[in-house]
Short mmCIF file of the C-alpha atoms (twelve columns), coordinates in Angstrom:
data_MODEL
# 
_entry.id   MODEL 
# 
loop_
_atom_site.group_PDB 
_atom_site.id 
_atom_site.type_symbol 
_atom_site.label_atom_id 
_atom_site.label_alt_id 
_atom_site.label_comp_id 
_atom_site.label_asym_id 
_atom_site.label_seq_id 
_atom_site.Cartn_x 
_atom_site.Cartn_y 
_atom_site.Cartn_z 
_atom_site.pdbx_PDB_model_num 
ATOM 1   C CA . UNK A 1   63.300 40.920  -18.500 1 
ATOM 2   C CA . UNK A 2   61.114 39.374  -21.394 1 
ATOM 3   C CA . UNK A 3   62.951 36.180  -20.973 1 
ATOM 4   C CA . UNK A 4   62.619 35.988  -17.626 1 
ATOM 5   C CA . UNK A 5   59.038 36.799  -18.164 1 
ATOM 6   C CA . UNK A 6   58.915 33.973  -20.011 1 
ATOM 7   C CA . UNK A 7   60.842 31.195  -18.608 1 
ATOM 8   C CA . UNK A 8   58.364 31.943  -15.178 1 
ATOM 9   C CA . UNK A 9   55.504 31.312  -17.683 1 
ATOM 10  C CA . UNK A 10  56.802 27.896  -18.926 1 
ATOM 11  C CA . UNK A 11  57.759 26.681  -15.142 1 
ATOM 12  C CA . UNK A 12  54.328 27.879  -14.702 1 
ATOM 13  C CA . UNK A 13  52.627 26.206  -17.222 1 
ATOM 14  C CA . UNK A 14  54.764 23.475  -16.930 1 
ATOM 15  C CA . UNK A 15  53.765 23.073  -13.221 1 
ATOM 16  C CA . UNK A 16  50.297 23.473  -13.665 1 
ATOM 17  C CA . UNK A 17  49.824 21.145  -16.451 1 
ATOM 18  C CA . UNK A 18  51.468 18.118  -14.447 1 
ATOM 19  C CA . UNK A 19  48.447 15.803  -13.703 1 
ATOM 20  C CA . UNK A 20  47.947 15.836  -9.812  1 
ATOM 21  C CA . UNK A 21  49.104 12.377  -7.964  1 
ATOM 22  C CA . UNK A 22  45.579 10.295  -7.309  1 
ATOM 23  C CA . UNK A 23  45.053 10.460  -3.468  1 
ATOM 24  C CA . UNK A 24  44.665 6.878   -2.063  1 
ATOM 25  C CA . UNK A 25  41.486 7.943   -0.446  1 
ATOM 26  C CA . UNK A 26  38.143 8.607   -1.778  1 
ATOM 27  C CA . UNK A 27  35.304 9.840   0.209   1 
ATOM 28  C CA . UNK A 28  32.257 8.215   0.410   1 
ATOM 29  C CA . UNK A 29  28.511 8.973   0.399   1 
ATOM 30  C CA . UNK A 30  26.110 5.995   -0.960  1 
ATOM 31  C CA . UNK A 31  22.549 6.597   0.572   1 
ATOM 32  C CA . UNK A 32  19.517 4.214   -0.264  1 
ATOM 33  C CA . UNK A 33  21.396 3.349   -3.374  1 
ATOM 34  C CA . UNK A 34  20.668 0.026   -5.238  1 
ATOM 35  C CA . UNK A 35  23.464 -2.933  -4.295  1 
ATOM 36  C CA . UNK A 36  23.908 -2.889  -8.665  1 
ATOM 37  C CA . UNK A 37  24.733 0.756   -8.171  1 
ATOM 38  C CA . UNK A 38  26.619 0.091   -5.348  1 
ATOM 39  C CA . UNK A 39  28.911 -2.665  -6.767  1 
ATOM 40  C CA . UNK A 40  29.427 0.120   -10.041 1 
ATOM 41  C CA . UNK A 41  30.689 2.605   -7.945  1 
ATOM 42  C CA . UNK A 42  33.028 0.289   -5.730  1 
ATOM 43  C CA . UNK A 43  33.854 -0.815  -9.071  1 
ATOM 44  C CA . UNK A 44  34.818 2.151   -10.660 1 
ATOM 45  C CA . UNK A 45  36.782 3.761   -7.416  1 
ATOM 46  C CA . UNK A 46  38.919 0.610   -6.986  1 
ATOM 47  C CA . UNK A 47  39.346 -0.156  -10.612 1 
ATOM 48  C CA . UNK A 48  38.805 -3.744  -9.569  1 
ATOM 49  C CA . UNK A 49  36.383 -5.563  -11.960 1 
ATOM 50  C CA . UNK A 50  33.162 -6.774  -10.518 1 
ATOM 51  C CA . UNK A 51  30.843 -9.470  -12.357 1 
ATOM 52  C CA . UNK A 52  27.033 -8.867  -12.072 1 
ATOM 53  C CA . UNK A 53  25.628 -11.231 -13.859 1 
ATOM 54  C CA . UNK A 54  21.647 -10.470 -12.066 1 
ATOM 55  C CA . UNK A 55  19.968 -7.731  -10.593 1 
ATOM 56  C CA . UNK A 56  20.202 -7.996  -7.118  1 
ATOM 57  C CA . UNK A 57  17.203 -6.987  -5.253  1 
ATOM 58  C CA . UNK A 58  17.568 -3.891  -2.038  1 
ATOM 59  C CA . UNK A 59  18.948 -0.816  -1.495  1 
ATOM 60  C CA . UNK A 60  22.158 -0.049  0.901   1 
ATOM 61  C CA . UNK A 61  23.660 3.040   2.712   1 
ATOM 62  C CA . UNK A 62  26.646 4.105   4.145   1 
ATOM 63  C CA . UNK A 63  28.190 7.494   4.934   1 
ATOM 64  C CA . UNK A 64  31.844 8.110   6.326   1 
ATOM 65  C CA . UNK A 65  32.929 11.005  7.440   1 
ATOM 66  C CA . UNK A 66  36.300 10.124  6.941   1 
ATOM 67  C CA . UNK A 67  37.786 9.659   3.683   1 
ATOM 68  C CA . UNK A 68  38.245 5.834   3.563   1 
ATOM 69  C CA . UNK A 69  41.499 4.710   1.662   1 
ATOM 70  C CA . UNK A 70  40.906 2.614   -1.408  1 
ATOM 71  C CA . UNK A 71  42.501 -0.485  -0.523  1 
ATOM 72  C CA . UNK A 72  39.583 -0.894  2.027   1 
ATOM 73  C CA . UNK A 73  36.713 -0.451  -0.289  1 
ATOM 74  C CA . UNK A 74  36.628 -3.694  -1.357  1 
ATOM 75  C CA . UNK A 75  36.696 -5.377  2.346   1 
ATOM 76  C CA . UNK A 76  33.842 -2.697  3.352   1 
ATOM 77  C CA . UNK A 77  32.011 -3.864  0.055   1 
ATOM 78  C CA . UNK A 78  31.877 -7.189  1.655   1 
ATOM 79  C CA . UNK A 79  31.299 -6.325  4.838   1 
ATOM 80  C CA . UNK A 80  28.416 -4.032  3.513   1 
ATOM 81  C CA . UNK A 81  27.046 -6.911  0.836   1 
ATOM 82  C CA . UNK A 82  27.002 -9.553  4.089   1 
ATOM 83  C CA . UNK A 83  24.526 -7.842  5.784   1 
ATOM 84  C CA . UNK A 84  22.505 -8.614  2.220   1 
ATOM 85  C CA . UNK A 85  23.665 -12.020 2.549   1 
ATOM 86  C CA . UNK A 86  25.796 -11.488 -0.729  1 
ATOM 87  C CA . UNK A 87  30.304 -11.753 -0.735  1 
ATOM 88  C CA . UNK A 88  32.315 -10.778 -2.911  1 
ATOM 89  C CA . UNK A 89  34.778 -13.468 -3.878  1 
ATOM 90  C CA . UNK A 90  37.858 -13.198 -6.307  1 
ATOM 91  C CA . UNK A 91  38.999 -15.045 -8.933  1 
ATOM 92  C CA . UNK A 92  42.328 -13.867 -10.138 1 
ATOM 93  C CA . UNK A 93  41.320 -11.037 -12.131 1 
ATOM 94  C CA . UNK A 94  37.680 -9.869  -11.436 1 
ATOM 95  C CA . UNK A 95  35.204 -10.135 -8.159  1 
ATOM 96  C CA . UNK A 96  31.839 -12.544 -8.670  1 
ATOM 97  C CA . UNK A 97  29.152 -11.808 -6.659  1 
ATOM 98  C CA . UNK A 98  27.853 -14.707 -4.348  1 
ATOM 99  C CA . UNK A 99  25.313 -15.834 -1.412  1 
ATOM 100 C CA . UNK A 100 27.302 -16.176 1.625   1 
ATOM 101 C CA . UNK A 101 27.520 -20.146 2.630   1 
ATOM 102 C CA . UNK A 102 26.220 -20.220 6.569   1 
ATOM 103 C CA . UNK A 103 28.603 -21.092 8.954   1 
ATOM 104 C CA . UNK A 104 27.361 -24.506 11.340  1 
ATOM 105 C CA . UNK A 105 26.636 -23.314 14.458  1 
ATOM 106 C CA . UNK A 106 27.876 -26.285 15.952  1 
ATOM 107 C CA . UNK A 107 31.760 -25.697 15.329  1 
ATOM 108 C CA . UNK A 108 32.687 -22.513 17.203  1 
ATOM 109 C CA . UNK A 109 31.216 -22.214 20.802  1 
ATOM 110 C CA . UNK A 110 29.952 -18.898 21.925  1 
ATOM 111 C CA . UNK A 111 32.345 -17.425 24.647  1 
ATOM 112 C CA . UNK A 112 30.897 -16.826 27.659  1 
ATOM 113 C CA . UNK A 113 33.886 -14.684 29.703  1 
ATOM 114 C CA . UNK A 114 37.661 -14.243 28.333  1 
ATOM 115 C CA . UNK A 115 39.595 -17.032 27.966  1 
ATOM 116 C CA . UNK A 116 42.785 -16.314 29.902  1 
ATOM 117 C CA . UNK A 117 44.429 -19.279 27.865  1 
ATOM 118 C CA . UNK A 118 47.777 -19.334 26.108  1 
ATOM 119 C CA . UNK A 119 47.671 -18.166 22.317  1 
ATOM 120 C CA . UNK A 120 48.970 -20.284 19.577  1 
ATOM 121 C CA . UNK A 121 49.284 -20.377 16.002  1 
ATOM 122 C CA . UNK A 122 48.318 -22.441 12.953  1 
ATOM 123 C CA . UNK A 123 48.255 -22.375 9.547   1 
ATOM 124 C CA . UNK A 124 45.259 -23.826 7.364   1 
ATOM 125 C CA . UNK A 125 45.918 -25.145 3.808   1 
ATOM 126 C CA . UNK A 126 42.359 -23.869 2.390   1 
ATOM 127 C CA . UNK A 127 42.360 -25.746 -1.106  1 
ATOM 128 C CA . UNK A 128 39.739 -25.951 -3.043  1 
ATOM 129 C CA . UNK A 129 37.988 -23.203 -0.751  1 
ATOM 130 C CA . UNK A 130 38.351 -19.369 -1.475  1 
ATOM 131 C CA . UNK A 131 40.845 -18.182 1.786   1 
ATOM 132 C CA . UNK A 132 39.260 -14.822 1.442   1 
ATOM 133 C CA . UNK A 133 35.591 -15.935 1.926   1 
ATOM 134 C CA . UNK A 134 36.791 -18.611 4.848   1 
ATOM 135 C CA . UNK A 135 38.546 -15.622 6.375   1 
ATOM 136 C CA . UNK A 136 35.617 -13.327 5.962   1 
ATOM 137 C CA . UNK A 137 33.190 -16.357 7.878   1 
ATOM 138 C CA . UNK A 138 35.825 -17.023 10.885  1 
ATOM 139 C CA . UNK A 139 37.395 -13.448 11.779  1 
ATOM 140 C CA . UNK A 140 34.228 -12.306 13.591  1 
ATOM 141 C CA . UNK A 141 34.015 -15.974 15.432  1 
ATOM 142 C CA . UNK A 142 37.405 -15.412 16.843  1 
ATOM 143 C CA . UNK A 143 38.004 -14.413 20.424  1 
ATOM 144 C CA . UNK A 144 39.287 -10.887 20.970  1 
ATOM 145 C CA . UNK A 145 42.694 -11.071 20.397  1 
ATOM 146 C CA . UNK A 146 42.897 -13.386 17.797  1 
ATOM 147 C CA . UNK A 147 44.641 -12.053 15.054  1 
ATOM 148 C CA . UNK A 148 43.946 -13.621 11.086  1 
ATOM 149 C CA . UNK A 149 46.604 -13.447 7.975   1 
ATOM 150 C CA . UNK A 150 45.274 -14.390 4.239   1 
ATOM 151 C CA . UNK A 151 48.024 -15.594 2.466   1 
ATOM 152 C CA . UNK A 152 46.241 -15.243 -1.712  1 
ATOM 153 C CA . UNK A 153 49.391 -17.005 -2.729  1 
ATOM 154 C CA . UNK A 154 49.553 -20.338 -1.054  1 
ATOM 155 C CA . UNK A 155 45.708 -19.852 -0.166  1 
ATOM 156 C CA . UNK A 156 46.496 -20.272 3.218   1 
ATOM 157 C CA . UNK A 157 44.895 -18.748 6.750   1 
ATOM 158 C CA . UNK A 158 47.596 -17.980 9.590   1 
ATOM 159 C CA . UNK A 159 45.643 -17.991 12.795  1 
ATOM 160 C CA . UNK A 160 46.685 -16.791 16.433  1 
ATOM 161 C CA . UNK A 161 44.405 -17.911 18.740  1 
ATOM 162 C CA . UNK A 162 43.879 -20.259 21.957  1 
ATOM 163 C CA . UNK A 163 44.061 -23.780 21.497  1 
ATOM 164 C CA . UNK A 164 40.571 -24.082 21.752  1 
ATOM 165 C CA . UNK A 165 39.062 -21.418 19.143  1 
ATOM 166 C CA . UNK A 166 41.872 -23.301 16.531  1 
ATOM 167 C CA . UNK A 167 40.727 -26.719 17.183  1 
ATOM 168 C CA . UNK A 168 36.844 -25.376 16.468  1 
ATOM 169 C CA . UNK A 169 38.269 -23.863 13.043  1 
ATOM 170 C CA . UNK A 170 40.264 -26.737 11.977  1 
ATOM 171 C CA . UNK A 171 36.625 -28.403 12.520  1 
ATOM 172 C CA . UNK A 172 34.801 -25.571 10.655  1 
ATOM 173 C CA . UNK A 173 37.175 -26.166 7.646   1 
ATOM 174 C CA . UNK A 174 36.811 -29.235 7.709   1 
ATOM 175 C CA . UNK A 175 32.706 -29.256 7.753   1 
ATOM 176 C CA . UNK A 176 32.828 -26.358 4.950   1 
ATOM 177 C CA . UNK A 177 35.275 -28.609 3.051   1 
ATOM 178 C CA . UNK A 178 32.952 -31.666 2.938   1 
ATOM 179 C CA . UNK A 179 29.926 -29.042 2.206   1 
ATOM 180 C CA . UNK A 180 31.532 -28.329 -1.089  1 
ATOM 181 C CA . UNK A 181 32.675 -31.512 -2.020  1 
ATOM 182 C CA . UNK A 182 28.554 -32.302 -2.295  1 
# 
């Protein structure tokens, strides 16, 4: 009976000493904290290394009341830093914080009623730009529909669209391309 006793105790201990498996989702709750504070905690929860290298100036908030998986935290983070006119952008092995680049206005027409046109696809070689901050700029241009693949590898954006929204990108990258060049 002791032995027993004792065996239950170890599976016991045993099974309450294993470390519990990290969930993949966090919850969050930043209200009318700092965008430094901000960029800590995103840091922190993702593990993902973010340079500051300023204090940057206003307060943000945002409240889920779902848990939010932390593989998205960095794409709300720059979703949440746009609206301060700030991206994230990655190089290799840490996140820099930078001022968004505008778009021209001139390059992708506003849509006045759906475009019953055929989709198509095409893939745009983005060198020397970051893919991730083009993609950022163009997904919210695109009609609905559209559908947008970063490729970090090949730095590469793989669009499905109508003929017409991919001719206005190819122009876009093309204009952003010659904007950096300067």
């Amino acid at each position: 009976m002791m032995k027993k006793l004792i065996l239950l105790g170890l599976v016991l201990f045993t099974s309450c000493s294993q470390p519990k498996p990290e969930s993949k989702y966090v919850d969050i709750d930043f209200e009318n904290i700092t965008i430094n504070e901000f960029l800590e905690e995103v840091s922190e929860i993702t593990g993902k290394k973010i340079i500051v290298d300023h204090e940057i100036k206003g307060k943000i908030g945002f409240i889920s009341n779902r848990p939010v998986l932390k593989s998205e935290l960095i794409p709300l983070a720059n979703a949440i830093l746009e609206t301060k006119g700030l991206t994230l952008v990655f190089y290799g092995k840490y996140y820099s914080i930078a001022k968004s680049t505008s778009i021209p206005s001139c390059c992708l027409p506003a849509e006045e009623e759906v475009s019953t046109e055929p989709m198509s696809r095409s893939v745009f070689y983005l060198n020397p730009l970051n893919g991730a901050v083009v993609r950022t700029k163009i997904k919210p241009l695109l009609p609905k529909g559209a559908k947008v693949v970063y490729s970090k590898l090949e730095n590469t954006l793989t669009i499905t669209s109508t003929m017409g929204s991919l001719k206005s990108i190819q122009m876009l990258i093309e204009k952003i391309k010659e904007h950096e060049e300067k």
